[in-house]
VOGU-3710 file (C-alpha; in Angstrom, 3 decimals, decimal comma):
1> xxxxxxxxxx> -39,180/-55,778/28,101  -37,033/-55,770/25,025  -33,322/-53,989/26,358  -31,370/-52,795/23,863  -27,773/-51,633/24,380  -25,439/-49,686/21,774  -22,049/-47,429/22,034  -21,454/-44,749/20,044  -17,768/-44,685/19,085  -16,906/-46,064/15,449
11> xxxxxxxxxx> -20,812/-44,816/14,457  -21,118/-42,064/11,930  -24,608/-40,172/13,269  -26,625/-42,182/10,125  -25,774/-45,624/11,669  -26,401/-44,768/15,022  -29,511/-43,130/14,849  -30,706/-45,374/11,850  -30,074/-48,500/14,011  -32,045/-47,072/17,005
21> xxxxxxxxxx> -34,729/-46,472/14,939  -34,835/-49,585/12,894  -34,688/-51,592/16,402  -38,135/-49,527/17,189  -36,304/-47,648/20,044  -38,534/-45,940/22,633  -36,332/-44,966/25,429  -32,660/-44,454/25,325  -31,094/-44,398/28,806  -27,445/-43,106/28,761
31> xxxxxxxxxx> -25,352/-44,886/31,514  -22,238/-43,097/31,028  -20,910/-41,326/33,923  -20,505/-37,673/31,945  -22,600/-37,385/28,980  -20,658/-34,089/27,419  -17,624/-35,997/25,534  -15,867/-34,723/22,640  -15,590/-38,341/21,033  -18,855/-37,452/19,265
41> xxxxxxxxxx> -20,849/-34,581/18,666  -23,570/-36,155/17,887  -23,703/-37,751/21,352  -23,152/-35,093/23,782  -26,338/-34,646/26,833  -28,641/-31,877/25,744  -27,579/-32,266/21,868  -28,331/-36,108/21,902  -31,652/-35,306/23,555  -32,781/-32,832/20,830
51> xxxxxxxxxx> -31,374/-35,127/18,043  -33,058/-38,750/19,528  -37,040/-36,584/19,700  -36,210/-34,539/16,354  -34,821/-37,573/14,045  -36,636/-40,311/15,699  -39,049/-39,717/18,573  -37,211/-41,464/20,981  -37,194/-39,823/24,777  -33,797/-39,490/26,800
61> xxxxxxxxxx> -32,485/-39,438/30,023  -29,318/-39,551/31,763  -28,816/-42,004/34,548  -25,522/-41,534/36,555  -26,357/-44,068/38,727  -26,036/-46,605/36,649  -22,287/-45,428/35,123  -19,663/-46,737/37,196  -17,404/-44,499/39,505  -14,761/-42,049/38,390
71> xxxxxxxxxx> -11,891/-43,966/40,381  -12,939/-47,201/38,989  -13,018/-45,639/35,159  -9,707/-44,639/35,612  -8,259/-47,435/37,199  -9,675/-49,362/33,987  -8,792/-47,418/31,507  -4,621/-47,115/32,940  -4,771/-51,150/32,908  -4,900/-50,795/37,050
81> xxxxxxxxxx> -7,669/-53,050/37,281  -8,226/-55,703/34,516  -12,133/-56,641/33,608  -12,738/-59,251/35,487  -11,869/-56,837/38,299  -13,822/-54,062/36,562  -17,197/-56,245/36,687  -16,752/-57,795/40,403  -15,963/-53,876/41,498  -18,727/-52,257/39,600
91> xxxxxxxxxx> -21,593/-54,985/40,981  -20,426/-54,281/44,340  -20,946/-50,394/43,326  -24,534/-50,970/42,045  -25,151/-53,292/45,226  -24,105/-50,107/47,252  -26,593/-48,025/44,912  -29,785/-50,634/45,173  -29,639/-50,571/41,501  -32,160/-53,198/40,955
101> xxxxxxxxxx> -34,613/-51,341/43,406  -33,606/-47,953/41,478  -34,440/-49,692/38,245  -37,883/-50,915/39,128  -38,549/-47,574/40,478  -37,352/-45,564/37,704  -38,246/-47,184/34,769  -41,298/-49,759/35,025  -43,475/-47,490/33,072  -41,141/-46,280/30,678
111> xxxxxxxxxx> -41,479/-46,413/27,158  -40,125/-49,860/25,779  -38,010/-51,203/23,901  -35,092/-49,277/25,779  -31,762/-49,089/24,936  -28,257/-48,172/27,408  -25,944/-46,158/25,897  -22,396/-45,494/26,147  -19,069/-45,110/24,501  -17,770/-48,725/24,102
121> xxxxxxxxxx> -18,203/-49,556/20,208  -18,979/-53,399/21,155  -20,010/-54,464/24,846  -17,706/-57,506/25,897  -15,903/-55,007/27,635  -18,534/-52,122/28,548  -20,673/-51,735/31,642  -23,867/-51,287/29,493  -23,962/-54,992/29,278  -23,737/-55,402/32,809
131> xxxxxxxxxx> -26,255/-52,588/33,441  -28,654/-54,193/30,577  -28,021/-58,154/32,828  -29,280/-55,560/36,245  -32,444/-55,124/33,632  -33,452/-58,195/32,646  -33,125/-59,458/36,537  -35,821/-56,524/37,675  -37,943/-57,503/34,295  -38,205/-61,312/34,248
141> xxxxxxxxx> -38,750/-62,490/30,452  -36,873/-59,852/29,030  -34,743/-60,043/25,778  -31,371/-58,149/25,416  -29,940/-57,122/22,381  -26,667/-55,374/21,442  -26,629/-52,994/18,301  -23,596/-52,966/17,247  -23,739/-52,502/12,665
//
């Protein structure tokens, strides 16, 4: 399975769209935890669902399970809890969750390549990249690749 990941922020709607569709883009699986954000228009749930299977043919779903908690988002985003923190905290959450078992379940027959999306412009420092690693454990011999320009 080819696992794509991209963020939205610092993307005009031409460069995001243009590089999920360039990058053949089947699936796009949002992982953030609420999916109706003013940081882009173009990216907000139901909108973002019309615009992905009118400009591309690409399907869409939103997978909460796979966004890490509220408390921990905060704590991250004050400077609470640094990164390294961030990633030990949010594996223990999808541990809790049986991601891997959820991901085998939910998405074995879905239309590949996929892509996770969130906000994060580049994913050093984004749980999409963690989320995409949960991927390519349940889907031996996959490739990841993050779109960034």
């Amino acid at each position: 399975m080819k696992i794509y990941t991209i963020g939205y922020t610092q993307k005009s709607a031409e460069e995001f769209f243009g590089l999920l569709i360039s990058s053949g883009v089947k699936t796009l699986i949002d992982v953030r935890l609420n999916n109706s954000s003013q940081l882009a228009a173009f990216s907000k749930g139901e909108d973002l669902k019309y615009f992905l299977h009118a400009i591309a043919g690409i399907g869409y779903c939103h997978d909460v399970s796979l966004a890490p908690t509220e408390d921990l988002l905060k704590r991250y985003r004050k400077g609470e809890t640094p990164w390294e923190g961030y990633e030990a905290e949010f594996a223990e959450i999808m541990k809790a969750r049986s991601a891997r078992e959820h991901i085998l379940a939910a998405y074995k027959d879905c239309a590949s390549p996929v892509c996770l999306l969130c906000s994060e412009p580049t994913p050093e420092h984004c749980h999409r990249r963690l989320v995409a690693a949960l991927f390519a454990e349940v889907f031996p011999g996959s490739e990841i690749v993050h779109l960034t320009r």
